[in-house]
MIVO-548692 format. One line per 4 residues: number of its first residue (from 0); their letters; for each residue x, y, z of C-alpha. Coordinates in pm, 1 decimal. Layout:
N
NUM = A = X Y Z ~ ... .
// end
This chain:
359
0 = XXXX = 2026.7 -1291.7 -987.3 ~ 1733.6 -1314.9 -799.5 ~ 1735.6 -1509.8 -430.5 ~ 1499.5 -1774.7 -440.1 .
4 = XXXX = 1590.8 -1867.1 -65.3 ~ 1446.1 -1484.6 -12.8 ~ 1128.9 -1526.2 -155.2 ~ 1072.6 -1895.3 -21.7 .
8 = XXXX = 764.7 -1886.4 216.7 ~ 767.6 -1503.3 179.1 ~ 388.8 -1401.2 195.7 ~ 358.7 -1138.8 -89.8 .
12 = XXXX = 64.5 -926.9 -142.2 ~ 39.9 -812.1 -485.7 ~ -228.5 -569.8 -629.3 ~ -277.6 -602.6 -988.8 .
16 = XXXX = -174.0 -948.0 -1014.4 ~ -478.3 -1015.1 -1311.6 ~ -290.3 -801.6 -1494.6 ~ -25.0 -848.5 -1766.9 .
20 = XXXX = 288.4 -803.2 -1577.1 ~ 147.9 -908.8 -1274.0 ~ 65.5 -1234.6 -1420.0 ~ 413.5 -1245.5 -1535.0 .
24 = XXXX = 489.9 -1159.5 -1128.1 ~ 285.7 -1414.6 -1010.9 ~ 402.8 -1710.3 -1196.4 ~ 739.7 -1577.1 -1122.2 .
28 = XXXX = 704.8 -1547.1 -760.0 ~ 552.8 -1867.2 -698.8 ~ 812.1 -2048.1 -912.9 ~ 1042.5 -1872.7 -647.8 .
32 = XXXX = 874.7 -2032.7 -331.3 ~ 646.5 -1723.0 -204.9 ~ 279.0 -1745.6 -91.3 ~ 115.2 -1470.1 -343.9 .
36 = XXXX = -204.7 -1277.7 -261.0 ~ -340.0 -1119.0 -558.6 ~ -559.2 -835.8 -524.9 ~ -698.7 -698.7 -873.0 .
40 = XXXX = -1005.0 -640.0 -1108.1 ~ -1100.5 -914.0 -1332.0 ~ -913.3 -1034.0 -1638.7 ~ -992.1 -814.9 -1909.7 .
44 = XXXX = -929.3 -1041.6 -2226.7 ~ -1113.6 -1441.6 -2220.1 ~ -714.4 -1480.4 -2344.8 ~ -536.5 -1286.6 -2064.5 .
48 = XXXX = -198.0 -1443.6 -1931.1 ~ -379.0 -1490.7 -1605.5 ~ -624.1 -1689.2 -1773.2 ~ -424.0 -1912.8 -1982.7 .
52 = XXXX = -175.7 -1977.2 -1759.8 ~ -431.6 -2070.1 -1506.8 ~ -258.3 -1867.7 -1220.9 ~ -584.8 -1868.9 -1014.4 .
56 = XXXX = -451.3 -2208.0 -900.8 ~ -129.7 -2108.5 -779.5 ~ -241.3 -1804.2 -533.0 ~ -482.7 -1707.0 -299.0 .
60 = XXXX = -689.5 -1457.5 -556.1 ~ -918.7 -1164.3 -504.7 ~ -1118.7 -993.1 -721.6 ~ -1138.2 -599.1 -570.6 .
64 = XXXX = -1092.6 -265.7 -683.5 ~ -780.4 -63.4 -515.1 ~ -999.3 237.9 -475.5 ~ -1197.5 37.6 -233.8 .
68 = XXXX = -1000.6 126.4 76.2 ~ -1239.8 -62.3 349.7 ~ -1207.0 -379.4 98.2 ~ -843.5 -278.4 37.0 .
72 = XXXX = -773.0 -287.0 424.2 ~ -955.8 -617.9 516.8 ~ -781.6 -833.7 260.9 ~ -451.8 -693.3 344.6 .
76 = XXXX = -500.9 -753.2 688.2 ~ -624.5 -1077.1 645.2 ~ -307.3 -1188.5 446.3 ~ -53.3 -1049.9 720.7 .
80 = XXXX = 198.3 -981.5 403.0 ~ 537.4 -921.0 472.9 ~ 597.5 -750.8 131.0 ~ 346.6 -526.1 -111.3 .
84 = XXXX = 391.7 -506.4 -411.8 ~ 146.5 -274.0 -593.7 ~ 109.8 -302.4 -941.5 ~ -286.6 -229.5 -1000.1 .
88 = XXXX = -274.7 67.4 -1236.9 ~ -484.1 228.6 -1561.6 ~ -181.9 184.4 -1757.7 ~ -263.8 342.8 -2075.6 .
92 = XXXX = -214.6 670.5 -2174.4 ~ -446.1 683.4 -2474.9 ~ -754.9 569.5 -2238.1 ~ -629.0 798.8 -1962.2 .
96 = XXXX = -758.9 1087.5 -2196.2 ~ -1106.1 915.2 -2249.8 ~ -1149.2 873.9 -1908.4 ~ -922.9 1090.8 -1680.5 .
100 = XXXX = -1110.8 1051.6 -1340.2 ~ -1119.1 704.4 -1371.5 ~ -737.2 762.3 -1421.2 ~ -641.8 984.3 -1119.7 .
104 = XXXX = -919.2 785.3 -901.1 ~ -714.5 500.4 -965.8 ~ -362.5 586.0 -988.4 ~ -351.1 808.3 -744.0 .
108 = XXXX = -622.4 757.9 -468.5 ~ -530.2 415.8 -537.3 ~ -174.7 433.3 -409.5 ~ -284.2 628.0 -106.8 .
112 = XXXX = -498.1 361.9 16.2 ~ -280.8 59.7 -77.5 ~ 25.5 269.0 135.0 ~ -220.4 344.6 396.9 .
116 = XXXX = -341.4 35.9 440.1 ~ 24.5 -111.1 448.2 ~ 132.8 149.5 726.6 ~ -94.9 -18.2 951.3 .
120 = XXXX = 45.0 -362.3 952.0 ~ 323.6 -478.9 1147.8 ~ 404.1 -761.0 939.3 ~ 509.9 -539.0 630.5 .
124 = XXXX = 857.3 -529.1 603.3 ~ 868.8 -393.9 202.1 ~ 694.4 -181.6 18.7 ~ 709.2 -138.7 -388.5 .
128 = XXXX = 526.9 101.6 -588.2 ~ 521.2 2.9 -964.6 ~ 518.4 318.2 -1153.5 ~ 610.5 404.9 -1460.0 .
132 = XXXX = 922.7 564.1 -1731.2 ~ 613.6 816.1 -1800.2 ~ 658.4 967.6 -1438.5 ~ 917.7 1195.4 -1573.8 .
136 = XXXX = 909.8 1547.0 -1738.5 ~ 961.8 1489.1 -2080.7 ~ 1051.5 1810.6 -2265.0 ~ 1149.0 1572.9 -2584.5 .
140 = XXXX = 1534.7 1655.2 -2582.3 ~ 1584.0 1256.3 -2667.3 ~ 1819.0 1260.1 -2295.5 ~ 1772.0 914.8 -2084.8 .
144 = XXXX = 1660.3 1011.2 -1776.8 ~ 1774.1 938.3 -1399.1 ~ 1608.5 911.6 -1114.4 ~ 1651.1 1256.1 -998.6 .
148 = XXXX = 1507.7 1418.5 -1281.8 ~ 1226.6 1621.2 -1249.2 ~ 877.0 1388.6 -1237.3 ~ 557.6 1553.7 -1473.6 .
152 = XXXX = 352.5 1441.8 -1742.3 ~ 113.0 1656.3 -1958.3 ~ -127.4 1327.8 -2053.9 ~ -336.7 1237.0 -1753.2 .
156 = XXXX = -179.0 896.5 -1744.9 ~ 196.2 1003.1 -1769.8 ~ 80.9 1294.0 -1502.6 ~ -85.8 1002.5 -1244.1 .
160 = XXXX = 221.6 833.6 -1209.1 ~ 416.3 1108.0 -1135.9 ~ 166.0 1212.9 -871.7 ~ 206.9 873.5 -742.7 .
164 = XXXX = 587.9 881.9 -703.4 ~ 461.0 1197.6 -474.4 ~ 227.7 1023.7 -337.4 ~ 496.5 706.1 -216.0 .
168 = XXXX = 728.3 958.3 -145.6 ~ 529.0 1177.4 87.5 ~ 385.5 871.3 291.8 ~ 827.0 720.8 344.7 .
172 = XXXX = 865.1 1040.9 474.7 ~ 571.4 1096.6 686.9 ~ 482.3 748.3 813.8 ~ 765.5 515.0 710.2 .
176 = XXXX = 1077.8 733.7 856.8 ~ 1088.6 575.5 1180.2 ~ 1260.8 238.6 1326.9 ~ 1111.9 -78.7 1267.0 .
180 = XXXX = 905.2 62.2 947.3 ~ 846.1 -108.6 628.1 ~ 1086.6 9.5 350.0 ~ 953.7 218.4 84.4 .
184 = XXXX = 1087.5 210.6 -299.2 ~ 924.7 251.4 -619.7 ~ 1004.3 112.3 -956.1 ~ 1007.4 280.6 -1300.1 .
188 = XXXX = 989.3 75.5 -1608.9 ~ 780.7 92.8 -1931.9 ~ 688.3 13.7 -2291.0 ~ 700.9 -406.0 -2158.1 .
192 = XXXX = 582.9 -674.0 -2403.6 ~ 540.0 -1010.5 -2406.0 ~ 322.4 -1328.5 -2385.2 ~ -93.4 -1307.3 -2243.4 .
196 = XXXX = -127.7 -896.4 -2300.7 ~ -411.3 -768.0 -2453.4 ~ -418.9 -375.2 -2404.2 ~ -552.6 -189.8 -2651.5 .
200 = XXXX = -398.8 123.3 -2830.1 ~ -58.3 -74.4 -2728.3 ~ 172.4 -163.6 -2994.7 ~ 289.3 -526.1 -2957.7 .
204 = XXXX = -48.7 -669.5 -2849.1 ~ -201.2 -473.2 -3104.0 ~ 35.8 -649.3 -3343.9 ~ -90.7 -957.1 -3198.9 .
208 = XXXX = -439.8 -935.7 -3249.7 ~ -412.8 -791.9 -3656.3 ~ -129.4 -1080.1 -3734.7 ~ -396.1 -1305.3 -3550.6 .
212 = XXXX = -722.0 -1210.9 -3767.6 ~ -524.1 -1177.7 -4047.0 ~ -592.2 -815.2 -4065.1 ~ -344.8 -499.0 -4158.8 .
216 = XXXX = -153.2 -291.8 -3837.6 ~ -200.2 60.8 -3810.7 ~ 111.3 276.0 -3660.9 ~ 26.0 607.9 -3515.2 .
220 = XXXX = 395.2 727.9 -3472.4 ~ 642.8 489.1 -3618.8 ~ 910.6 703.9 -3572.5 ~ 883.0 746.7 -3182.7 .
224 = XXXX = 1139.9 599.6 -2977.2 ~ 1084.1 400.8 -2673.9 ~ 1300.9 146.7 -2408.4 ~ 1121.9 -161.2 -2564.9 .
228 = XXXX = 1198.2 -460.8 -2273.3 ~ 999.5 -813.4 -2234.8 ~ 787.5 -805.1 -1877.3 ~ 998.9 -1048.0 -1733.0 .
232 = XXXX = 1325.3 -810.9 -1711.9 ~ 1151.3 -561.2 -1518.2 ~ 1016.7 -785.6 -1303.3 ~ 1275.5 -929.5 -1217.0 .
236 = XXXX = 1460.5 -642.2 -1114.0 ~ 1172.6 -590.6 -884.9 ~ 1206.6 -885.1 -724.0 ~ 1592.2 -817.2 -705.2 .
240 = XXXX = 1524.6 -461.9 -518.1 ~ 1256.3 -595.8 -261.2 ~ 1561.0 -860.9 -171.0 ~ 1766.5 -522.3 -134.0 .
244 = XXXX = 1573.2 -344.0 36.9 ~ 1451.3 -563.8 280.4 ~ 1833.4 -575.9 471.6 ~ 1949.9 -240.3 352.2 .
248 = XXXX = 1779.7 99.0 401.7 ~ 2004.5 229.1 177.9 ~ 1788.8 71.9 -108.8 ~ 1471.5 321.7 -74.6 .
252 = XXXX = 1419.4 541.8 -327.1 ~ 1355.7 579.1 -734.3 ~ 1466.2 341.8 -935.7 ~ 1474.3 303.7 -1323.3 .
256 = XXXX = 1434.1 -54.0 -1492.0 ~ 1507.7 -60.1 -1875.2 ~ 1646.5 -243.9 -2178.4 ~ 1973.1 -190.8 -2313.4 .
260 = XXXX = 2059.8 162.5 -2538.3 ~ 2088.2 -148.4 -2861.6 ~ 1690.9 -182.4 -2741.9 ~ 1569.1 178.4 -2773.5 .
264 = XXXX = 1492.9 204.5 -3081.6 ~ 1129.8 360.5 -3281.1 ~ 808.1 206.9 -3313.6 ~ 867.2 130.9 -3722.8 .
268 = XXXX = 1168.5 -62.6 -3597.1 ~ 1002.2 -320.7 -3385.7 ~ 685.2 -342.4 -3600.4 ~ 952.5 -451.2 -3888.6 .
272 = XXXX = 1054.5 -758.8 -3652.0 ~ 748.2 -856.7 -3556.8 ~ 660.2 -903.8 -3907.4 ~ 948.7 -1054.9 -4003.8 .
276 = XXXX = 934.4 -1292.8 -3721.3 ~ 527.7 -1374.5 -3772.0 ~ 525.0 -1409.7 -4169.3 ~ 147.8 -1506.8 -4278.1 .
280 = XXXX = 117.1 -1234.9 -4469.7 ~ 219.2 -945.1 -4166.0 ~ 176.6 -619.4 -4281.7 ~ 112.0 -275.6 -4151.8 .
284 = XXXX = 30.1 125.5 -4267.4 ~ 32.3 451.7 -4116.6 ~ -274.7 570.7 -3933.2 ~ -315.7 965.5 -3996.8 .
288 = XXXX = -483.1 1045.3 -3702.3 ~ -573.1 1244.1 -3520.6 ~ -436.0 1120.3 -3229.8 ~ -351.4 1251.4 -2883.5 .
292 = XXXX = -45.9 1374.7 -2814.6 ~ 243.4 1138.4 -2700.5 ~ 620.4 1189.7 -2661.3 ~ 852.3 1104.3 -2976.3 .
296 = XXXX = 1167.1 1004.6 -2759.5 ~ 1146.6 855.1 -2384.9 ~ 1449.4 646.9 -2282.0 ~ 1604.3 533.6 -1924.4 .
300 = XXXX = 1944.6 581.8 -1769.0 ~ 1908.5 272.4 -1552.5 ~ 2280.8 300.0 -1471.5 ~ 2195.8 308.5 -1076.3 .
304 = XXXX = 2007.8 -31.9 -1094.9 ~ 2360.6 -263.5 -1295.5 ~ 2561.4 -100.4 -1031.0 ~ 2388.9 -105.8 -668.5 .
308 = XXXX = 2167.2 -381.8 -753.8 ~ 2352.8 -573.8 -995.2 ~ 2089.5 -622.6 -1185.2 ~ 2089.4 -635.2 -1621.4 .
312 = XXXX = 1834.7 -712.8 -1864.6 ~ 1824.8 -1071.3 -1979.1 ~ 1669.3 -1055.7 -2298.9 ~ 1767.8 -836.7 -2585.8 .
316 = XXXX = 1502.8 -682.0 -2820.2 ~ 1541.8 -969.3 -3076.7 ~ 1487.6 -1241.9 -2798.4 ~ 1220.1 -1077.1 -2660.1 .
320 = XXXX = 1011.0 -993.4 -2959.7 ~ 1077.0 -1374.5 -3069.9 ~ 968.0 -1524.1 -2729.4 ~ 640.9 -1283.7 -2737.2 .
324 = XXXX = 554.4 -1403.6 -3114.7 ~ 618.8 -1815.9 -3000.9 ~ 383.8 -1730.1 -2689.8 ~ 63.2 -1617.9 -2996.6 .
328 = XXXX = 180.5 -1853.7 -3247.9 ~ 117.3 -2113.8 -2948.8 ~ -246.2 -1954.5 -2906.3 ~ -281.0 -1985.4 -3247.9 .
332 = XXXX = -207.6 -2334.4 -3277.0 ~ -425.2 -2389.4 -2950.3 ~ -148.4 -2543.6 -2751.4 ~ -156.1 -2545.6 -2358.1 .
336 = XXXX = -34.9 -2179.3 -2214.1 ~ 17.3 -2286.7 -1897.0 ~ 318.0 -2503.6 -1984.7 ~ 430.0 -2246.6 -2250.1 .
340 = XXXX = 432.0 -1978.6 -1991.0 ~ 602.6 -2160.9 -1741.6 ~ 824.3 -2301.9 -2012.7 ~ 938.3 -1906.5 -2105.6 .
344 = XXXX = 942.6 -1839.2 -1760.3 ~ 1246.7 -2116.6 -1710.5 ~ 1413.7 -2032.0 -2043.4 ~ 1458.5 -1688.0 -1945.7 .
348 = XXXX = 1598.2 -1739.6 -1610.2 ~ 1846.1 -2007.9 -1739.0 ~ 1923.8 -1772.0 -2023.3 ~ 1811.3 -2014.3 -2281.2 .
352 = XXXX = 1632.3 -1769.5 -2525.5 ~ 1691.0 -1777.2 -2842.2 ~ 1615.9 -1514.6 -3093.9 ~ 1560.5 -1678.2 -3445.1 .
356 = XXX = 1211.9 -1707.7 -3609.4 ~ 944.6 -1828.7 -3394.3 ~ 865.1 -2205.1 -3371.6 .
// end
């Protein structure tokens, strides 16, 4: 469970808090007491989570671009943080082959300068790099994988993050391995849904937005499995680890963040719930391609984060799905998002989540 006595008056810098789950990070942290400086690029949808749920309001907000470092440097300085939390990415894998330097430039270079613009401030006591499941070498042999596995990635995306878990890893050892120096961990999670997200060529917000115009899915690989998981788990074991962390070196490190093995399951699998949950007429088909090429099986032995950080998902896949469909049926029925964020935001952390038909 998280600590909200941790958090309270905690000032957090957090890059990428415009997007998805960093709008899901923001309204969580505030609701936990902290004093959030978010970092990002604009909103990228007029209907983005950070837009609805009007989060501008609740933090001190910047609109920058991570590769910026001399931008980067002043407003992290400025905001004397005692915890990072970087979570500005290009998060996609499909666009990561359109535009591959954008990719590296960002994912990469990116991390650099939000670690060395960290190193230089004594108020930083934690440092978390968001990364990604994708990190790892997948070789398609349908294993989970743990920590210690090898890190790779043939797309550019998958191959970014793994350069970034280098990239955090090389900068603990070389800067951060002394007394008194912030703690360094990063976080591995992936294949997140819910409420407010908008990214294309992704397969529950593209659900979204055909259920929403009325207009028939298309499935590139409905048979590849993935460790399907609502933002706010994650996220919350995020938060849990930065509490570790901060009072026990012991806590640096790799760490995975995924659903349950009952929540792995393939793409054909959750498009069937989603339909079944939205009704209206839902329907989808099988795109032919071509298409890039994308892993059939990825899935998490998060084994290391239920025992040292007793941390487990809250939401299965059915409770989830049906608090991600309530939060577009809500758009759809041009209700407030603000309260219906915050409302999800409290049902999940009292474990009040059902997972019937959406209302």
């Amino acid at each position: 469970m998280t600590d909200p006595a941790f958090w309270r008056g905690k000032k957090v810098f957090l890059t990428g808090h415009t997007g998805f789950k960093g709008a899901w990070a923001s309204l969580l942290l505030r609701r936990m007491g902290a004093e959030v400086y978010g970092y990002a690029l604009e909103p990228t949808h007029q209907s983005a989570l950070f837009v609805t749920a009007r989060i501008a309001d609740d933090i001190k907000h910047r609109i920058a671009d991570i590769r910026d470092l001399p931008a980067l440097r002043a407003a992290m300085a400025e905001a004397e943080p005692d915890i990072v939390i970087h979570m500005a990415a290009q998060a996609l894998v499909r666009p990561s082959y359109q535009e591959p330097v954008e990719t590296f430039a960002t994912n990469v270079m990116g991390t650099v300068h939000v670690l060395e613009a960290a190193r230089r401030l004594r108020s930083v006591q934690v440092i978390l790099n968001v990364t990604s499941d994708k990190c790892y070498e997948n070789n398609g042999a349908g294993a989970a994988f743990r920590e210690g596995d090898r890190l790779g990635g043939d797309d550019p995306y998958s191959n970014s993050k793994a350069c970034a878990e280098l990239v955090t890893h090389s900068y603990r050892r070389s800067f951060f391995n002394v007394p008194g120096a912030a703690r360094v961990a990063t976080a591995r999670a992936g294949n997140v849904f819910g409420g407010g997200d908008w990214a294309r060529d992704r397969l529950v917000p593209d659900a979204m937005q055909a259920f929403l115009a009325g207009e028939t899915l298309r499935i590139r690989n409905p048979d590849s499995v993935r460790p399907w998981q609502h933002a706010l788990d994650p996220v919350l074991g995020y938060l849990r680890l930065v509490e570790r962390l901060a009072n026990d070196e012991g806590f640096i490190g790799g760490w995975n963040f995924g659903p349950d093995a009952a929540s792995e399951v393939p793409v054909g699998t959750v498009v069937e719930r989603l339909i079944a949950l939205w009704g209206d007429g839902a329907r989808w088909t099988a795109d032919a391609g071509p298409h890039p090429h994308e892993a059939a099986y990825l899935r998490l032995d998060c084994e290391r984060a239920r025992e040292r950080l007793n941390w487990t998902p809250r939401l299965d896949l059915s409770q989830g799905l049906a608090l991600t469909v309530d939060w577009y049926k809500a758009l759809q029925r041009g209700q407030d998002l603000r309260r219906v964020s915050l409302e999800q935001l409290e049902r999940v952390l009292h474990g009040a989540v059902s997972n019937g038909a959406a209302q």
